[in-house]
SEMARTI-676745 format. One record per residue (C-alpha): x, y, z. Coordinates in steps of 0.2 Angstrom, whole numbers, plus 5000, padded with zeros to 4 digits. Example, Ala and Ser with C-alpha at 12.3 -4.5 7.8 and 13.67 -1.06 7.14 Angstrom:
% SEMARTI-676745
<node><east>5062</east><north>4978</north><up>5039</up></node>
<node><east>5068</east><north>4995</north><up>5036</up></node>
% end
This chain:
% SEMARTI-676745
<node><east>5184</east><north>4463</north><up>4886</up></node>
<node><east>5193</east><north>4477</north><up>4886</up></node>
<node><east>5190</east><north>4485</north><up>4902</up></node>
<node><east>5201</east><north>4500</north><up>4899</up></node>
<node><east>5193</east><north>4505</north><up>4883</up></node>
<node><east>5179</east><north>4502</north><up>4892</up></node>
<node><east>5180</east><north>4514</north><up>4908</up></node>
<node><east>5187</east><north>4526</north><up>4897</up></node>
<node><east>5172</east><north>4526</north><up>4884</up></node>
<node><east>5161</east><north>4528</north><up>4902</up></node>
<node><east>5171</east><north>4544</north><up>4908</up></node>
<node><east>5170</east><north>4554</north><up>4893</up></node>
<node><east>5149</east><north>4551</north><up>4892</up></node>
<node><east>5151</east><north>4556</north><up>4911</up></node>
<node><east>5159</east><north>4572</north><up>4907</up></node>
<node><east>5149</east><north>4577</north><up>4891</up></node>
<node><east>5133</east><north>4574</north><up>4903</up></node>
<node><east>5139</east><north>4585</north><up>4918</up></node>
<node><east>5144</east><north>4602</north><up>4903</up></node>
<node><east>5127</east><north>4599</north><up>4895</up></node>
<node><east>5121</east><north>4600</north><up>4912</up></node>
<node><east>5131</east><north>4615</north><up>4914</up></node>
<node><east>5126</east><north>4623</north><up>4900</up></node>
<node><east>5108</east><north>4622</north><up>4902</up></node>
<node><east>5110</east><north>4631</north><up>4919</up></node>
<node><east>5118</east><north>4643</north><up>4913</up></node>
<node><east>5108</east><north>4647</north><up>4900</up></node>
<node><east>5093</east><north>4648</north><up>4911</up></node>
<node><east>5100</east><north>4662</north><up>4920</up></node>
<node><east>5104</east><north>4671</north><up>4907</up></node>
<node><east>5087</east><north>4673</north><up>4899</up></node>
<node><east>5080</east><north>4679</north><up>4917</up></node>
<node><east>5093</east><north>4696</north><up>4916</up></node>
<node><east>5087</east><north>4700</north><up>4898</up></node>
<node><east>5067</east><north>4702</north><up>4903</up></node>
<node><east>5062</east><north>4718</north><up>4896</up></node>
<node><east>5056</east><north>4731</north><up>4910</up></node>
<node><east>5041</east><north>4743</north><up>4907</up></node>
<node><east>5045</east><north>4762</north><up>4908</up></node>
<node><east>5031</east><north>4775</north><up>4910</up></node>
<node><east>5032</east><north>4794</north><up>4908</up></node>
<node><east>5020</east><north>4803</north><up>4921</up></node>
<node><east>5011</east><north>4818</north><up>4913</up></node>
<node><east>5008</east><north>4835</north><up>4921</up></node>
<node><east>4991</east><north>4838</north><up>4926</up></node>
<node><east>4985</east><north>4856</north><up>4923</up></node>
<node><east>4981</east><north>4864</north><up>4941</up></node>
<node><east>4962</east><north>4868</north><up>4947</up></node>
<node><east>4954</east><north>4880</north><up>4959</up></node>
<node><east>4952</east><north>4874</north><up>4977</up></node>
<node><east>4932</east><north>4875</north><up>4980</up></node>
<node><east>4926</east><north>4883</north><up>4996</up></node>
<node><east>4921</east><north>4872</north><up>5012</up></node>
<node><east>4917</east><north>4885</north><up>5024</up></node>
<node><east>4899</east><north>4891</north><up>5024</up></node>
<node><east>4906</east><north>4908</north><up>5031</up></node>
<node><east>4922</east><north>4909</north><up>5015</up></node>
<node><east>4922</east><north>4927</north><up>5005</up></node>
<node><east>4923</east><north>4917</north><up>4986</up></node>
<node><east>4918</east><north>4933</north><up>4975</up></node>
<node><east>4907</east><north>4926</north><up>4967</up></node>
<node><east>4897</east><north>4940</north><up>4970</up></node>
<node><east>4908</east><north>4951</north><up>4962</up></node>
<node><east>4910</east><north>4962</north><up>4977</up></node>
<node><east>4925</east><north>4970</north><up>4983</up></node>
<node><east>4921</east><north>4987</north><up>4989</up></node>
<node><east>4931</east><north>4981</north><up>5006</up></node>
<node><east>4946</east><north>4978</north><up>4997</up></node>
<node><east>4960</east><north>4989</north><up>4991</up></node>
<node><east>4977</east><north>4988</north><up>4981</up></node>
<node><east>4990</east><north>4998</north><up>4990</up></node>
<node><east>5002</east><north>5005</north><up>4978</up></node>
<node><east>5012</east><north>5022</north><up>4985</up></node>
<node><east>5025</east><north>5013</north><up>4994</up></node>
<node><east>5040</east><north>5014</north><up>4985</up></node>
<node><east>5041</east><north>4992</north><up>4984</up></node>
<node><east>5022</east><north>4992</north><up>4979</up></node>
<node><east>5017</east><north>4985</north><up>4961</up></node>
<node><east>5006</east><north>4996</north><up>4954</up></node>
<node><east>4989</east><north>4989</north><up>4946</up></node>
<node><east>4972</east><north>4990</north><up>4948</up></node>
<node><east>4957</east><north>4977</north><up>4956</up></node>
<node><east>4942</east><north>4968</north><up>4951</up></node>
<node><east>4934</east><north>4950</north><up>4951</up></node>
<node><east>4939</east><north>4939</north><up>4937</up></node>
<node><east>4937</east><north>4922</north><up>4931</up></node>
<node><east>4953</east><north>4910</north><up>4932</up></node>
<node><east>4953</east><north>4894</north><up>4929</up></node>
<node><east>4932</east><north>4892</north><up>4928</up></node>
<node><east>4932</east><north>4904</north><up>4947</up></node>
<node><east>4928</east><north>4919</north><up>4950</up></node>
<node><east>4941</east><north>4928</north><up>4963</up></node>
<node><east>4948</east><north>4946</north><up>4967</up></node>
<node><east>4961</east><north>4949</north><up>4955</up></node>
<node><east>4977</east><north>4961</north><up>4955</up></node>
<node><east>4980</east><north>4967</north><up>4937</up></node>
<node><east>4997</east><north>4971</north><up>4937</up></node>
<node><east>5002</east><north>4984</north><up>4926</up></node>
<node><east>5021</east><north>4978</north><up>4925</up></node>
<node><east>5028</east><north>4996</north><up>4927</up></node>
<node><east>5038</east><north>4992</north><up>4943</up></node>
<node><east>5053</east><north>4981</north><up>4940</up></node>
<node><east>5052</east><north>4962</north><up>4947</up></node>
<node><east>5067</east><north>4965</north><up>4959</up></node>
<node><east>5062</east><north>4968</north><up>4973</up></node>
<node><east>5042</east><north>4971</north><up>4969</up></node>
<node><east>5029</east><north>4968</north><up>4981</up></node>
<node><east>5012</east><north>4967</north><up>4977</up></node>
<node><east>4998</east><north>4971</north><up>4989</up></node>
<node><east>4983</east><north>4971</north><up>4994</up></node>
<node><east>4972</east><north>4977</north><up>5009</up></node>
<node><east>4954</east><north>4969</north><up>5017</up></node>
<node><east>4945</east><north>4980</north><up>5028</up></node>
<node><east>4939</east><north>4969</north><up>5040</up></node>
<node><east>4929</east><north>4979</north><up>5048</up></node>
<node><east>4918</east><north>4984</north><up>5033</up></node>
<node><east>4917</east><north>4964</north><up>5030</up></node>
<node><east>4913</east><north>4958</north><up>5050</up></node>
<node><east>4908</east><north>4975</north><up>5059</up></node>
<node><east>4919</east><north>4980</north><up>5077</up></node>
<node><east>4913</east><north>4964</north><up>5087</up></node>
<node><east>4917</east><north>4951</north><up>5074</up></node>
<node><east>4933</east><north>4959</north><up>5067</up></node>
<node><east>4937</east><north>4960</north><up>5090</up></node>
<node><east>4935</east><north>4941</north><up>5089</up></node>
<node><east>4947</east><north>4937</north><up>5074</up></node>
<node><east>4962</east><north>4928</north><up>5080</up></node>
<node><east>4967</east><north>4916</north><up>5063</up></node>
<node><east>4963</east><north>4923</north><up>5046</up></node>
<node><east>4964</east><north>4909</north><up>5030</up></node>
<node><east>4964</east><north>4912</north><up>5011</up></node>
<node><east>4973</east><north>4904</north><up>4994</up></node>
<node><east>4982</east><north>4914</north><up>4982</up></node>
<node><east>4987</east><north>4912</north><up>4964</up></node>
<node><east>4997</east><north>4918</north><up>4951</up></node>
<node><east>4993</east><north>4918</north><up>4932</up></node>
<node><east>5007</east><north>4926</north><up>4919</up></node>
<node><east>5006</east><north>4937</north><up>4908</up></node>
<node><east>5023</east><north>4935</north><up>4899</up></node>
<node><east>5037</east><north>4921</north><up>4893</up></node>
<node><east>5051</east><north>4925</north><up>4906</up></node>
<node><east>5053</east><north>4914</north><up>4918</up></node>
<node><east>5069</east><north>4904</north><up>4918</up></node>
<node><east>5070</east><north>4886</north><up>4927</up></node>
<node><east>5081</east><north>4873</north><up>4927</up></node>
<node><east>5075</east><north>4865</north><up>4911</up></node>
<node><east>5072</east><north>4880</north><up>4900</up></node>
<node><east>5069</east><north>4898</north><up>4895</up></node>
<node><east>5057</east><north>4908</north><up>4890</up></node>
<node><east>5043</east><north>4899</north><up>4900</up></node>
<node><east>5025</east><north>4905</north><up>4903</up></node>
<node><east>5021</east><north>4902</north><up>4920</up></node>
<node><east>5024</east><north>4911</north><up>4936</up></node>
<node><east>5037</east><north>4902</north><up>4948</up></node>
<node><east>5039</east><north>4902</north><up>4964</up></node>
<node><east>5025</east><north>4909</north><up>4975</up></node>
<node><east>5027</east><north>4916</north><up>4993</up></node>
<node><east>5022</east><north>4933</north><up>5003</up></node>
<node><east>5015</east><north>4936</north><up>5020</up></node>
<node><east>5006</east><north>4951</north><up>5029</up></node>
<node><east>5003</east><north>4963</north><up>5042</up></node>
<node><east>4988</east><north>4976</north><up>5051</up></node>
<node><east>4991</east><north>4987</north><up>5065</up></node>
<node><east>4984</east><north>4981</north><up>5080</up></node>
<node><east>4973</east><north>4989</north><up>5094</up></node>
<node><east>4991</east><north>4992</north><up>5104</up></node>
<node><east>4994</east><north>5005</north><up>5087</up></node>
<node><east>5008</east><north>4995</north><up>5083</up></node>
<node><east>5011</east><north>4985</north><up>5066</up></node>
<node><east>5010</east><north>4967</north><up>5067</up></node>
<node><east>5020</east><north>4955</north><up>5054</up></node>
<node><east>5010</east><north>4937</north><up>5050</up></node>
<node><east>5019</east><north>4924</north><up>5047</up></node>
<node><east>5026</east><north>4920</north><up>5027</up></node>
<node><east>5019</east><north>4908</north><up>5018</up></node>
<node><east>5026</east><north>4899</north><up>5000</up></node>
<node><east>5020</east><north>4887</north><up>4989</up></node>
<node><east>5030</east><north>4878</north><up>4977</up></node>
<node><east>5038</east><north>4879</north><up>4956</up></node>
<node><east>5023</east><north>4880</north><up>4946</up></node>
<node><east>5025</east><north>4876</north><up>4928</up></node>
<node><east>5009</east><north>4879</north><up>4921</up></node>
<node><east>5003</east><north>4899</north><up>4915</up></node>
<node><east>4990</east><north>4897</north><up>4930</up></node>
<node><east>4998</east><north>4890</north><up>4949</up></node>
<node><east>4987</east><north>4881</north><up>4960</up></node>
<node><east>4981</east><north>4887</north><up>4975</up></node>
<node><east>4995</east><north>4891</north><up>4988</up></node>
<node><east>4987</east><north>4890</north><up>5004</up></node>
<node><east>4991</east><north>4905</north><up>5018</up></node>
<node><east>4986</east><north>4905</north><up>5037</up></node>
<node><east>4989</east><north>4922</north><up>5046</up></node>
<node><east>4989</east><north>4919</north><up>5065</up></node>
<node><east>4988</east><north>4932</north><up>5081</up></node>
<node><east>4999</east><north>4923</north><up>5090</up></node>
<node><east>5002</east><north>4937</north><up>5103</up></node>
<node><east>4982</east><north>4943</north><up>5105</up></node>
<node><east>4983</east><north>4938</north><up>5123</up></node>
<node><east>4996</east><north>4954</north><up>5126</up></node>
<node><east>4982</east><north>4966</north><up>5114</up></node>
<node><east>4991</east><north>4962</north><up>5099</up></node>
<node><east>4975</east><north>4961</north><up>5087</up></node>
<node><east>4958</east><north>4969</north><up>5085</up></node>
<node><east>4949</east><north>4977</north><up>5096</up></node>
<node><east>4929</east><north>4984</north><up>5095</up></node>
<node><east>4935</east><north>5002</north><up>5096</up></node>
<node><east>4941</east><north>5001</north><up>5080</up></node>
<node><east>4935</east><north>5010</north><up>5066</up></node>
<node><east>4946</east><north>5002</north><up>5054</up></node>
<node><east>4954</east><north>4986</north><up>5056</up></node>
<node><east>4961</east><north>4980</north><up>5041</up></node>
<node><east>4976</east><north>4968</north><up>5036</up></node>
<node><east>4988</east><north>4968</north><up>5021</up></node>
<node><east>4990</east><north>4953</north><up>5008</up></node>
<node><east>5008</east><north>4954</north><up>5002</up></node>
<node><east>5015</east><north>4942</north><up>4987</up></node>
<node><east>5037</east><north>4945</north><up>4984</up></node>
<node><east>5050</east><north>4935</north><up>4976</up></node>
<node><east>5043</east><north>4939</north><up>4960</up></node>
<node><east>5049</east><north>4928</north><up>4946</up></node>
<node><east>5041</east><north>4934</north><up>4932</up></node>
<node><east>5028</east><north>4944</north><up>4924</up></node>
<node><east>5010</east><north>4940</north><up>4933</up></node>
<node><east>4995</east><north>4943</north><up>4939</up></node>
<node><east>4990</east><north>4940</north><up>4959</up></node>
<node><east>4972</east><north>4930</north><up>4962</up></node>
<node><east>4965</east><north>4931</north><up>4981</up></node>
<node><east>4951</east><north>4918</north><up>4984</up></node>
<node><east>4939</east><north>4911</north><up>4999</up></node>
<node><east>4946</east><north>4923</north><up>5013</up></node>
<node><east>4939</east><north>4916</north><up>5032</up></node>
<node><east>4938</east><north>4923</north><up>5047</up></node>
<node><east>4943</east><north>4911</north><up>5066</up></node>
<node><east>4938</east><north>4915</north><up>5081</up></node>
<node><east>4948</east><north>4910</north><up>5096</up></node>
<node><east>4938</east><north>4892</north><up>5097</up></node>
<node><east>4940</east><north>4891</north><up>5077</up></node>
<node><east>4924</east><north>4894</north><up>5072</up></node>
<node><east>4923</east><north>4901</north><up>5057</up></node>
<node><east>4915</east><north>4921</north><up>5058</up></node>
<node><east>4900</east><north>4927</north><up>5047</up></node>
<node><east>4900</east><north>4941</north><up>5037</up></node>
<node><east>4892</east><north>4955</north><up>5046</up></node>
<node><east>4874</east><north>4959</north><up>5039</up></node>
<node><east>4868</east><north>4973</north><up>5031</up></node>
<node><east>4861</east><north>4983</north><up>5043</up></node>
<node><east>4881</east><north>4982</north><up>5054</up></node>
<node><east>4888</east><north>4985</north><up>5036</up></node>
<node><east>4876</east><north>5003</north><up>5034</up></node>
<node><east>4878</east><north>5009</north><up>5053</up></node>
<node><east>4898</east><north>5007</north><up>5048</up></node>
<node><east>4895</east><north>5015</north><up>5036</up></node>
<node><east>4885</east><north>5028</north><up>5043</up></node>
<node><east>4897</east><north>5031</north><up>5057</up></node>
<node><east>4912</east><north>5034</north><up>5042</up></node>
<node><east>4901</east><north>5045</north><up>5034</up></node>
<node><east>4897</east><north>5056</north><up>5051</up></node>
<node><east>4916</east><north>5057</north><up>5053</up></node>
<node><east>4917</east><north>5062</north><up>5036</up></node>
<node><east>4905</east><north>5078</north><up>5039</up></node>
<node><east>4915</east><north>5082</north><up>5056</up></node>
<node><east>4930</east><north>5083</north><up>5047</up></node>
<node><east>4921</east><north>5097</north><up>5033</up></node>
<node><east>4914</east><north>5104</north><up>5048</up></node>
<node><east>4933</east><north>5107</north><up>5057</up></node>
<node><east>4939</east><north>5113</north><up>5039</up></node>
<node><east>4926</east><north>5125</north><up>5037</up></node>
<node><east>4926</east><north>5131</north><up>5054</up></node>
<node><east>4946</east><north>5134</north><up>5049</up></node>
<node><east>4941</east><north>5144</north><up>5035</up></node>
<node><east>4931</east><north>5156</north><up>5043</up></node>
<node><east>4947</east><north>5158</north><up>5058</up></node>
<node><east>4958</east><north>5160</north><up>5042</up></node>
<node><east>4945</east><north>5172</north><up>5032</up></node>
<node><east>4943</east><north>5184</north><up>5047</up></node>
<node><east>4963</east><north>5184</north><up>5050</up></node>
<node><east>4964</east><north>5189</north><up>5033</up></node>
<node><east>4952</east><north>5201</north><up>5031</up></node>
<node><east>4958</east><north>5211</north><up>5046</up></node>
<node><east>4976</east><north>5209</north><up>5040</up></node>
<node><east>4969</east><north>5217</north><up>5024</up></node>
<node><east>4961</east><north>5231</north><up>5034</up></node>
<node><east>4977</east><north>5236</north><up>5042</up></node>
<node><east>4986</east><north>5234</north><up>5026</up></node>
<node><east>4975</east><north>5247</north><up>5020</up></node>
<node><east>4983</east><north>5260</north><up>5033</up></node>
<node><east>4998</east><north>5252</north><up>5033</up></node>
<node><east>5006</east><north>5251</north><up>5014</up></node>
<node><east>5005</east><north>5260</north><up>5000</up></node>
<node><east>5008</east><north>5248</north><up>4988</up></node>
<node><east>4993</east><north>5240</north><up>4981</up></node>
<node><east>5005</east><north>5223</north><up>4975</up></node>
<node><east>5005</east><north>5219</north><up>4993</up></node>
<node><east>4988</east><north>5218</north><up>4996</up></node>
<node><east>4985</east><north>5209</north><up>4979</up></node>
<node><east>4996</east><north>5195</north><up>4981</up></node>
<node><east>4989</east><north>5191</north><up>4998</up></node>
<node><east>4972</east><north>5192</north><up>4991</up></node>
<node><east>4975</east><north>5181</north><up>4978</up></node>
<node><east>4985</east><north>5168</north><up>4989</up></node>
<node><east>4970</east><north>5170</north><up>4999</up></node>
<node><east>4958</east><north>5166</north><up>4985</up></node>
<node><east>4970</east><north>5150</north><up>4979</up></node>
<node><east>4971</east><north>5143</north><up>4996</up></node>
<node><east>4950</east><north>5143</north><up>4998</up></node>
<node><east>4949</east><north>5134</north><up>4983</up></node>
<node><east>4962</east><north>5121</north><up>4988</up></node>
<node><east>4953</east><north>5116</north><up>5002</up></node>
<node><east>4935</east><north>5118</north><up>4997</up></node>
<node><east>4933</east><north>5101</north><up>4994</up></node>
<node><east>4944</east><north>5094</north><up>5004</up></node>
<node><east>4942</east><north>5077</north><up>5017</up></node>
<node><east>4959</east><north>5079</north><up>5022</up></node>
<node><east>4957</east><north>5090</north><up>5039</up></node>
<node><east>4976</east><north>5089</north><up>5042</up></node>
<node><east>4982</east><north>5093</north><up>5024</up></node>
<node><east>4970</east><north>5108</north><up>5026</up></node>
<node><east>4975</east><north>5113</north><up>5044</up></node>
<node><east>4994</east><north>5113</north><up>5037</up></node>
<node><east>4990</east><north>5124</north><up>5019</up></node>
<node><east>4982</east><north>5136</north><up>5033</up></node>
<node><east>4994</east><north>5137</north><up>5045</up></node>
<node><east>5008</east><north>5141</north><up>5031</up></node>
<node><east>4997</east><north>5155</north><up>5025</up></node>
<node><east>4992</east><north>5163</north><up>5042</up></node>
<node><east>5014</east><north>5161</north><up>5045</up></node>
<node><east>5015</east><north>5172</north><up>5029</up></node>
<node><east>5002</east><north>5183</north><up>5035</up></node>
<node><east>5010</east><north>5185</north><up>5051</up></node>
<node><east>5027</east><north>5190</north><up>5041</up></node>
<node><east>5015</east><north>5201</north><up>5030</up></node>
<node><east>5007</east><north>5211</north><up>5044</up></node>
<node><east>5027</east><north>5212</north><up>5052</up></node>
<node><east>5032</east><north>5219</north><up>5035</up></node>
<node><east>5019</east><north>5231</north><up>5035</up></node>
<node><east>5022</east><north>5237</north><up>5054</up></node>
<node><east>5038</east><north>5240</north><up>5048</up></node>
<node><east>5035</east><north>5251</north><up>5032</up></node>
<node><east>5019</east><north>5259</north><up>5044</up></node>
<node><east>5036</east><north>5263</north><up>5055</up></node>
<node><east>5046</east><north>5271</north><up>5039</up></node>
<node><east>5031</east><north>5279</north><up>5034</up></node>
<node><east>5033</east><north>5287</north><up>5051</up></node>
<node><east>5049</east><north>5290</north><up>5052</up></node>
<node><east>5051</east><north>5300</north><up>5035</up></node>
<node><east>5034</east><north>5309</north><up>5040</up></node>
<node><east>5045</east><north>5313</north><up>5059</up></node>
<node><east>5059</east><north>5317</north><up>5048</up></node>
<node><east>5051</east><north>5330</north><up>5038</up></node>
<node><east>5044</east><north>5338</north><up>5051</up></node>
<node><east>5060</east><north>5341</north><up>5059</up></node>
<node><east>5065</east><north>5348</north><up>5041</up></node>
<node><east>5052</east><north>5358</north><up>5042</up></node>
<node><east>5056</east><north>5365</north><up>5057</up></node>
<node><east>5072</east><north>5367</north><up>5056</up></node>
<node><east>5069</east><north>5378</north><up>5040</up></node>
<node><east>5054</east><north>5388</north><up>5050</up></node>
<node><east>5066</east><north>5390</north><up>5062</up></node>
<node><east>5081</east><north>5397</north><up>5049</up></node>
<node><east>5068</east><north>5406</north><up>5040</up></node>
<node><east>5061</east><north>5415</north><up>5057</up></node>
<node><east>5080</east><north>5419</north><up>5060</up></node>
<node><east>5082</east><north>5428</north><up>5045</up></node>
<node><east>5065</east><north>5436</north><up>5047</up></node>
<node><east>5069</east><north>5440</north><up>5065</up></node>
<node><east>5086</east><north>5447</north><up>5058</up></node>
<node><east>5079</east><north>5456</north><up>5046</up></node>
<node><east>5066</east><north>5466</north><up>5056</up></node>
<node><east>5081</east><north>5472</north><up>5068</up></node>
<node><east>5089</east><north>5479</north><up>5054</up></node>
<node><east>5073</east><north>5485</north><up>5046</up></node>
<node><east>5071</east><north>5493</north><up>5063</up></node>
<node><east>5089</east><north>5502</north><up>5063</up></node>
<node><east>5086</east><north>5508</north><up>5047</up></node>
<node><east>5070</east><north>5514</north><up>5051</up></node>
<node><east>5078</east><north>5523</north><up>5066</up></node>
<node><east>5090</east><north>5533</north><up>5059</up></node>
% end
């Protein structure tokens, strides 16, 4: 035999073994890289309205909101209007903005009297005040990362104030929610907190009218603000019922008694004013000649009392009345001073007067002597 053929033969079947070997290896690895992995795309879900828990929660769906108010004079204020409306399925209190402020710098508001809502105890015990807010648009502006021209409102974010029982205004704390991407946000949750009530800063039960601001800025586009399920904490964190009806009248009672003691003070003030005036008249009468005088004043007069026969507003009365009895005052001082002309010229002319008697009983006296010499001789 030839044994070198042979081992030869034996080391090449060796080697083909051990690269098939190889090769199956390597082509088992190969096919666990290539497994196909499954990709999904999450879809947006449209936001909902967070339902109220709290038995003692103001939700509107009543359709009340005689306690709430839109402030709109300050120059930052949006300016729109309120009511209840349905958003998303839910009745809330809604803040129709009517656009005519630019966004920059915009703030829109909203007060809650909370006294109306909890009467002077309840609204003394309020030391954490809860409520969502939420934003629909009303236009295609908003720019984001992604696109242009997109329906929805943006970022979300305010905060809030009141002016305590110290009279002094407190600032709550801000609150903000996140990018909303739908035409509707989500609810964006806000907690306003007395944190310094042990000093007095909050509500006290001798106030009349203990109310707090809502305040939504930052803006980003053309919208519409929603307030919804509004509660009231005590200091234990219990939440504070609505006041009943019969708190609610003798508030309202009390208001209105205010009310009538302002008309009275107003009045009373027009009669002051009407008896200054007419006894300016009188000595006016005496005093000047000129009938335009008198006219004007009497017509001022007549302007003024119709100006404030309506009117609530004791101090805006007390200050139109005080302006007039300042011009009455400068009226009488012009008369005293043409009453003085007057008296002067009439002085004067009497010294004329005089002083030609006296030249005229000169030349008569004169005369006579002469008369007398002729006579004489």
């Amino acid at each position: 035999m030839n044994y070198r053929n042979f081992i030869a033969g034996a080391m090449a079947f060796a080697l083909a073994a051990c690269a098939a070997g190889c090769s199956d290896k390597k082509g088992s690895d190969s096919g666990s890289d290539t497994v196909p992995v499954e990709t999904t795309t999450e879809e947006l879900v449209p936001p909902t309205p967070t339902k109220a828990t709290d038995p003692n929660a103001i939700t509107f769906d009543d359709g009340k909101f005689d306690f709430a108010f839109a402030k709109t004079e300050d120059k930052d204020c949006a300016k729109g209007e309120l009511s209840v409306a349905e958003l998303m399925g839910n009745k809330m209190l809604k803040f129709t903005d009517d656009n005519t402020i630019p966004l920059e710098g915009k703030v829109q508001k909203i007060g809650i009297n909370v006294t109306q809502l909890l009467g002077n105890e309840g609204a003394a015990k309020v030391r954490r005040i809860e409520f969502d807010m939420y934003a629909e648009a009303t236009a295609d502006h908003l720019k984001t990362d992604d696109a242009e021209g997109v329906r929805a409102p943006g970022w979300i974010g305010g905060g809030g104030g009141t002016v305590t029982a110290k009279e002094k205004w407190y600032d709550f704390q801000e609150f903000s929610g996140g990018e909303y991407n739908f035409e509707a946000s989500g609810a964006v949750h806000a907690q306003f907190k007395f944190l310094l009530a042990d000093s007095g800063q909050c509500w006290s039960e001798d106030m009349d009218d203990a109310n707090f601001l809502i305040m939504r800025w930052g803006i980003a586009n053309e919208s519409n603000m929603y307030i919804d399920n509004i509660v009231f904490y005590d200091e234990d964190g219990n939440s504070i019922p609505i006041a009943p009806v019969s708190d609610t009248e003798a508030i309202k009672k009390k208001a209105e008694e205010t009310i009538e003691d302002i008309k009275a003070d107003v009045e009373k003030k027009k009669d002051e004013l009407k008896a200054k005036y007419e006894e300016a008249v009188e000595n006016a009468e005496t005093a000047v000649t000129d009938p335009q005088v008198r006219e004007e004043l009497k017509a001022e007069y007549e302007n003024l009392m119709e100006d404030v026969k309506n009117s609530e507003e004791f101090e805006e009365a007390e200050e139109k009345m005080q302006a007039f009895e300042e011009k009455l005052k400068q009226a009488k001082s012009n008369m005293s001073e043409a009453e003085q002309q007057i008296i002067d010229q009439i002085e004067k002319a009497k010294e004329d007067a005089e002083k030609v008697n006296a030249e005229v009983q000169d030349a008569i006296d004169g005369a006579s002597v002469i008369i007398g010499k002729i006579e004489d001789r």
